[in-house]
C-alpha positions as CSV (number, residue, x, y, z in Angstrom):
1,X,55.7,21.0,-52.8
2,X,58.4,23.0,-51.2
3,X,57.6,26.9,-49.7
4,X,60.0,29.3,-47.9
5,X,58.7,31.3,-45.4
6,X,60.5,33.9,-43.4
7,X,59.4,36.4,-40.7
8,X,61.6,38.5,-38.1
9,X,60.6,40.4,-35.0
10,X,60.4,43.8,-36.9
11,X,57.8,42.3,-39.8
12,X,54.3,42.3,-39.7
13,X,53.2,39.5,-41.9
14,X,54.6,36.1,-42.9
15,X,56.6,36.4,-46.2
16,X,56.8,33.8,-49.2
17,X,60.0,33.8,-50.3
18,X,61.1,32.8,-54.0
19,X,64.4,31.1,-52.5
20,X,65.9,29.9,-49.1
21,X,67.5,32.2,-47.1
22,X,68.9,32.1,-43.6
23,X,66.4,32.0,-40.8
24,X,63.4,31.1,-42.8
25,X,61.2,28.4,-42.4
26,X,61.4,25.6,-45.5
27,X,57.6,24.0,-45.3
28,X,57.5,20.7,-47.2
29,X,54.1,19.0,-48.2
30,X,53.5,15.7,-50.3
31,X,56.9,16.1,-51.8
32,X,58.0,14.2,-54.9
33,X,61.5,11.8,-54.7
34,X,62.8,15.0,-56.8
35,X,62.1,17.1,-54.1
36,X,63.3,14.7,-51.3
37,X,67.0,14.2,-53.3
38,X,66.7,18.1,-53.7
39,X,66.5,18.6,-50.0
40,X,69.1,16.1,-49.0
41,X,71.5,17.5,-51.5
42,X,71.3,21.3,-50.5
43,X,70.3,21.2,-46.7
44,X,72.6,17.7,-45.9
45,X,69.7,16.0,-44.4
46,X,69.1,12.1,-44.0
47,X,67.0,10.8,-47.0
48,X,66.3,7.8,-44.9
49,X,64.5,10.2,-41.9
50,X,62.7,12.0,-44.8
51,X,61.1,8.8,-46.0
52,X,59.9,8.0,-42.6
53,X,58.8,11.4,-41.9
54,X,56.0,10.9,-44.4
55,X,54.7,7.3,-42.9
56,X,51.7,8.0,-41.2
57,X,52.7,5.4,-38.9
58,X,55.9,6.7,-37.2
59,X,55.8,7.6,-33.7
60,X,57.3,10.6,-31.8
61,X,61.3,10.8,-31.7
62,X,63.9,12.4,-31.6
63,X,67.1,12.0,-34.3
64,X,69.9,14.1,-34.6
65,X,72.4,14.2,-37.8
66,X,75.3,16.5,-38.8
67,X,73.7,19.0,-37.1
68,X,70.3,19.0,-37.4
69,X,67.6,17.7,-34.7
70,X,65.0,15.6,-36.5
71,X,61.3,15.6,-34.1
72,X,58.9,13.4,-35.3
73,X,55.2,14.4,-34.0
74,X,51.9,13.1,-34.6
75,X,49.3,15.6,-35.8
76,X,46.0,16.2,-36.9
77,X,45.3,16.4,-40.5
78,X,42.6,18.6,-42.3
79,X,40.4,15.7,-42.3
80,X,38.5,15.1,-39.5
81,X,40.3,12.5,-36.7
82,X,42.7,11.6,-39.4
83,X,46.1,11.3,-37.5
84,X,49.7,11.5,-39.6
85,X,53.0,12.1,-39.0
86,X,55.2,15.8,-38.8
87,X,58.5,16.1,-39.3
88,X,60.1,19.3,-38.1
89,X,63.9,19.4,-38.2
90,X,65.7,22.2,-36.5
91,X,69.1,23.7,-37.5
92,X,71.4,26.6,-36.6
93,X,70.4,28.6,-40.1
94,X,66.3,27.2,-40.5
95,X,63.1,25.4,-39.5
96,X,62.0,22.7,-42.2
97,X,58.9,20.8,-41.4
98,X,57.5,17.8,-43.8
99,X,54.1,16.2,-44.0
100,X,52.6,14.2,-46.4
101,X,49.0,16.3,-46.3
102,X,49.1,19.8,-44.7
103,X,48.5,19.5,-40.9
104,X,45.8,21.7,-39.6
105,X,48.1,23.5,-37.1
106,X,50.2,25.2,-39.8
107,X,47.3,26.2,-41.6
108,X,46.3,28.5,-38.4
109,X,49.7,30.1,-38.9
110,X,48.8,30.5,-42.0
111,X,45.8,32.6,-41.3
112,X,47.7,34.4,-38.9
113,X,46.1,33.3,-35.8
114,X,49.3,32.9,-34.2
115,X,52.5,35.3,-34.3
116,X,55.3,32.8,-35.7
117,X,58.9,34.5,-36.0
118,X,61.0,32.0,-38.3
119,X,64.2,33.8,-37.3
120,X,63.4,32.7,-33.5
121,X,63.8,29.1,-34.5
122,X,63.2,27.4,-30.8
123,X,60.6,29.3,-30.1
124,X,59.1,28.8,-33.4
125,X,59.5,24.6,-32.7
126,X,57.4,25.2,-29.5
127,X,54.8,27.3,-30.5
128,X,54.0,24.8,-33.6
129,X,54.4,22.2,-30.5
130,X,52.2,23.9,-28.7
131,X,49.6,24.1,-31.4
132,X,49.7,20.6,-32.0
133,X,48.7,19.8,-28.6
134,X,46.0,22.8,-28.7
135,X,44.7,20.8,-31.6
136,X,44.7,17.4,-29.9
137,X,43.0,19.2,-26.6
138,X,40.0,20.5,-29.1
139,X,39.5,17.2,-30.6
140,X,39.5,15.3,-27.7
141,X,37.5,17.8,-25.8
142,X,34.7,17.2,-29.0
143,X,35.0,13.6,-28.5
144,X,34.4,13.5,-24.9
145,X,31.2,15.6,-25.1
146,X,29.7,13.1,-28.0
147,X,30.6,10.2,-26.0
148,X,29.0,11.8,-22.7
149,X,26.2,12.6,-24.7
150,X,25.6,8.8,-26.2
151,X,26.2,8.0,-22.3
152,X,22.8,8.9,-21.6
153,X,20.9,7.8,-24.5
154,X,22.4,4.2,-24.2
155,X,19.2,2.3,-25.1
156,X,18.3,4.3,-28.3
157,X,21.9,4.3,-29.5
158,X,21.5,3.6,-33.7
159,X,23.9,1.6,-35.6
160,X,25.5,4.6,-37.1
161,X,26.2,6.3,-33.7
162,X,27.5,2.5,-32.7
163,X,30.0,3.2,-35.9
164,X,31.0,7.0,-34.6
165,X,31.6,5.0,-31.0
166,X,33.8,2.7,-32.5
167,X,35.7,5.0,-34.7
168,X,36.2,7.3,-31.6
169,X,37.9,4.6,-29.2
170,X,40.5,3.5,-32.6
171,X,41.1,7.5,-33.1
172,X,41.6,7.4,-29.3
173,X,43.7,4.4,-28.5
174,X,46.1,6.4,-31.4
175,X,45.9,9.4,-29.7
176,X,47.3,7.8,-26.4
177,X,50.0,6.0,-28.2
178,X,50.8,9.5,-29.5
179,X,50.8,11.1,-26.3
180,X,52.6,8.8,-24.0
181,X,55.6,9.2,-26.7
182,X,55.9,12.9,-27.1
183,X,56.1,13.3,-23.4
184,X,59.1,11.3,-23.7
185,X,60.2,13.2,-26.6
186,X,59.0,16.8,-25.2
187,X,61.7,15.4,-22.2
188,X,64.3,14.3,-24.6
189,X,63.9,17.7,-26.0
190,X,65.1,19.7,-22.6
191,X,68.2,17.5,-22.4
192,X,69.3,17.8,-25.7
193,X,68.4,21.7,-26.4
194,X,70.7,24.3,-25.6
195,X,67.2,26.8,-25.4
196,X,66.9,29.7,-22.5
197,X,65.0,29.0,-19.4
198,X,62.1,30.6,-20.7
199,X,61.8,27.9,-23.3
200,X,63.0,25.5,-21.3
201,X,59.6,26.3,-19.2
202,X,57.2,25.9,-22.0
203,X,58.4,22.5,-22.8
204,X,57.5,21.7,-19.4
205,X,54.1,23.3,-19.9
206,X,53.9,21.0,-23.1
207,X,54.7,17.9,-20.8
208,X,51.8,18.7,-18.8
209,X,49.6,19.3,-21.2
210,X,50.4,15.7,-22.8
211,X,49.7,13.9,-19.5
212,X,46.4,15.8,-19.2
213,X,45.3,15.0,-22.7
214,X,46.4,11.2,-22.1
215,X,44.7,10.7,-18.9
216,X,41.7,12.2,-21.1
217,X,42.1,9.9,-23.3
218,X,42.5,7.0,-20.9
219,X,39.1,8.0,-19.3
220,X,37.1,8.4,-22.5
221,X,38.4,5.0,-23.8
222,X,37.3,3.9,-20.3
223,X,33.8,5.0,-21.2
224,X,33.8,3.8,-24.1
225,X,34.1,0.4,-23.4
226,X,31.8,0.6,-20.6
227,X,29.1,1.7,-23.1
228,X,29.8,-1.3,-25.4
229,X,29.9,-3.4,-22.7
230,X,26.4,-2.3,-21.4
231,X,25.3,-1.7,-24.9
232,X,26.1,-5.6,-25.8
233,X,24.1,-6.6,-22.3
234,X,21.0,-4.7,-24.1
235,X,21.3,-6.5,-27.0
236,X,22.0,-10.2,-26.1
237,X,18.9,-9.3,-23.3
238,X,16.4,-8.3,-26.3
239,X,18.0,-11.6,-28.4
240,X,17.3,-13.7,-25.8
241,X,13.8,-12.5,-25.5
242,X,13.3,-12.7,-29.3
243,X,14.0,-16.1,-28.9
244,X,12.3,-17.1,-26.5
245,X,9.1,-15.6,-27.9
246,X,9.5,-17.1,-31.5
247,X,10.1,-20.6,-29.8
248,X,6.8,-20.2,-27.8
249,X,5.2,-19.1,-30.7
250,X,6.6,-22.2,-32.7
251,X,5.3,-24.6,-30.3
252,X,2.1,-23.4,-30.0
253,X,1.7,-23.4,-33.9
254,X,3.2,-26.9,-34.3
255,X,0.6,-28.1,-31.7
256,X,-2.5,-26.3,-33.6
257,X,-0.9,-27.9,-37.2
258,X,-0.5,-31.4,-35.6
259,X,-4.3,-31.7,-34.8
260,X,-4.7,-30.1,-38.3
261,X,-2.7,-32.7,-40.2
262,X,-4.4,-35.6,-37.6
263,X,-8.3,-34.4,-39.0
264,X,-6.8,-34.2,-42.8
265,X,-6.0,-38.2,-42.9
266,X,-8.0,-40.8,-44.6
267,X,-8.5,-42.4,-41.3
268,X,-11.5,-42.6,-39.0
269,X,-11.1,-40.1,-35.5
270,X,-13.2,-39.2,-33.4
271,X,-16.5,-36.6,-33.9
272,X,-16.0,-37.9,-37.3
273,X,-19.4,-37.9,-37.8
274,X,-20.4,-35.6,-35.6
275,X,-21.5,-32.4,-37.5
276,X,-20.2,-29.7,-34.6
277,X,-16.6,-31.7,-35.3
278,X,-15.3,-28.2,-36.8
279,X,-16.2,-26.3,-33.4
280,X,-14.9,-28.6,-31.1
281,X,-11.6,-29.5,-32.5
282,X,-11.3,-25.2,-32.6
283,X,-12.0,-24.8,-29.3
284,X,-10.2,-27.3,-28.0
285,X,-6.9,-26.0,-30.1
286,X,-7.8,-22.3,-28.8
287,X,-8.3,-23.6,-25.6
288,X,-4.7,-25.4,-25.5
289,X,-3.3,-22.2,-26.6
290,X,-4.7,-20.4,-24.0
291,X,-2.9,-22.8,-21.4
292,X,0.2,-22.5,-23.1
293,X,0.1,-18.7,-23.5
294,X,-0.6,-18.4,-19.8
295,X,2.5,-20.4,-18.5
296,X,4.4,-18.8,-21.0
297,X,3.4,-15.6,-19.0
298,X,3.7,-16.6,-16.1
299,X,7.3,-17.8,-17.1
300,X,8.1,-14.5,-18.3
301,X,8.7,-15.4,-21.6
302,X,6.0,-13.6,-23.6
């Protein structure tokens, strides 16, 4: 689906517009091939980049063509810890961003939260920048504070919260993928930007801000592994002991079943006859028990 938006300094809201005009903003979601070869033909863009700009797998770059710079970010979806790729190509006459879901940064422009002036098209870039990052901080931030919290409750960690663990440290090892490469292209940016020092400045801001969130990232991973680590230790420990205590219970039921078996054969054994045979052949298997429950303590095994 294709949308034109357009806003100047002297409007209050974000307008819809039923056609493109100069200085607006062309937002592009889940677009068909019709749409793709409709954009290519009246903007002159790259079908190729297009394409890519919808694989979920692309990492940050920058492209330029005829004209037009083509940034490739990675973004956070609607969809909790679902990470995806935006497109946002920047020309002289508009701003055109593509995504194959709608990223949850441009739905907070949506709702007004933030003041985006289409016309402004370099500033516009680097406040949707900038709330991309914001989004990455919050997430990350949320992620830190369950992990710290599962840092404490180690020993009563449930499979489930084992699962959230595990899902955390793949969403973060993207995340730092995804950081260390829009430094590089938040850099790439001030060298090949003609933009005012004022802008120039925020892009620097964004720079630090990606460092920051990837060294948070490195550190919760960090954790992370620590807890599986130490949670893995726990659980071979309480296997071991499970072990150990079904073995000493298996020997000391084969040894009560051997006498059994011996006193069920058509043989002649001793007390035989005798008519307290029942008692003594009870005691004496509860009293080899005993012995072999006792070393077993005193071994630490039971």
């Amino acid at each position: 689906m294709i949308t034109y938006y357009k806003r100047t300094i002297t409007a209050k809201h974000l307008k819809i517009l039923d056609s493109y005009e100069e200085g607006s903003w062309i937002n592009v979601i889940n677009p068909t091939p019709e749409e793709l070869e409709s954009l290519e033909k009246d903007f002159s863009l790259n079908r190729e980049l297009l394409d890519e700009g919808l694989d979920e797998h692309e990492l940050p770059r920058l492209d330029s063509e005829n004209g037009h710079l083509y940034l490739f970010v990675k973004t956070i979806f609607r969809e909790k810890k679902s990470l995806g790729t935006l497109l946002i190509i920047l020309n002289k006459d508009f701003v055109l961003t593509l995504a194959k879901d709608e990223p949850h940064s441009l739905k907070q422009i949506f709702d007004e939260k933030e003041e985006m002036i289409t016309t402004q098209k370099t500033k516009f870039v680097i406040k949707l920048l900038s709330l991309i990052n914001d989004n990455f901080e919050y997430v990350v931030s949320r992620i830190v504070k369950d992990v710290q919290s599962k840092k404490r409750i180690t020993v009563k960690l449930k499979e489930s919260e084992i699962e959230d663990l595990l899902q955390d440290e793949d969403f973060l090892n993207n995340l730092v993928v995804g950081y260390y490469y829009t430094s590089l292209l938040y850099s790439k940016m001030l060298k090949k930007i003609d933009i005012y020092e004022e802008d120039k400045e925020a892009i620097k801001d964004l720079i630090v801000e990606s460092n920051q969130g990837l060294n948070l990232c490195r550190s919760s991973l960090k954790t992370i592994s620590n807890l599986r680590h130490y949670y893995s230790i726990i659980l071979s420990n309480k296997l071991n002991r499970t072990i150990k205590i079904l073995t000493a219970f298996t020997i000391l039921i084969t040894l009560s079943a051997a006498v059994s078996s011996l006193y069920g054969m058509n043989i002649i054994l001793p007390f035989q006859q005798n008519p307290h045979a029942f008692w003594y052949i009870l005691s004496f298997m509860a009293g080899t028990m005993g012995i072999f429950i006792y070393y077993f303590y005193q071994k630490g095994i039971l």
